[in-house]
Steps between C-alpha positions, in 0.01 A plus 500: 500500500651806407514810738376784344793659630717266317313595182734700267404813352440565144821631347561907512247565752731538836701728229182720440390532872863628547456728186206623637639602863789656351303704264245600813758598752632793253873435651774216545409259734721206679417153464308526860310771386371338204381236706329679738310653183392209344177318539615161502727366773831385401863485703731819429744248335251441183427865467871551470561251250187636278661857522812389432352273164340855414845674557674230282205556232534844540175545564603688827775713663679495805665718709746416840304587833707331780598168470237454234348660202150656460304440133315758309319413172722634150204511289069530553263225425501606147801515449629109631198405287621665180852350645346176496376529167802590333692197694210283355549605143881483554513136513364431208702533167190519304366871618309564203297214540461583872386832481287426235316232686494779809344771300263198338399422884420866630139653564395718243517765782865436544569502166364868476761576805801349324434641175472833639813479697656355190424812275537805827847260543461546853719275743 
């Protein structure tokens, strides 16, 4: 019988409750911290190694505050989304066929949105 404890999460989420504390607090915050944010309860030890997976990704930054360091987000939600995206599309050798698939896939709302930004060539 399996504990549900014992039960692992699904992949990325601990990652995005992290995100999401870093991104609410406004300012770097220690491993500790982070914890104490969070909604679920896990041991200081795993919030360090998730922050320091994100620091190796470079999905966050880290600064030296005593013995330790405190993490602060480098980009918004957006922006690791769009980050992401362009890791997705960089792993495939066959981007045409990718994107075109993508653009194939969107709503016709979102279609309106990237064309627009398209022709304004807004970043």
């Amino acid at each position: 019988m399996t504990d549900a404890k014992d039960e692992r999460r699904p992949a990325g989420e601990l990652e995005a409750s992290v995100m999401a504390a870093l991104w609410a607090a406004g300012a770097p915050r220690t491993p500790g911290q982070v914890q104490a944010d969070l909604a679920v309860d896990l041991a200081r030890t795993t919030v360090t190694t998730i922050l320091t997976r994100l620091h190796d990704k470079g999905v966050v930054g880290r600064e030296r505050q005593g013995r330790g360091y405190a993490y602060f987000p480098v980009e918004d939600a957006p922006g690791l989304t769009a980050r992401r995206m362009h890791s997705e599309l960089e792993r495939d050798a066959d981007r045409e066929t990718v994107l075109a698939r993508f653009v194939a896939k969107l709503s016709s709302d979102d279609e309106r949105i990237l064309r627009e930004l398209l022709e304004s060539g807004e970043q």
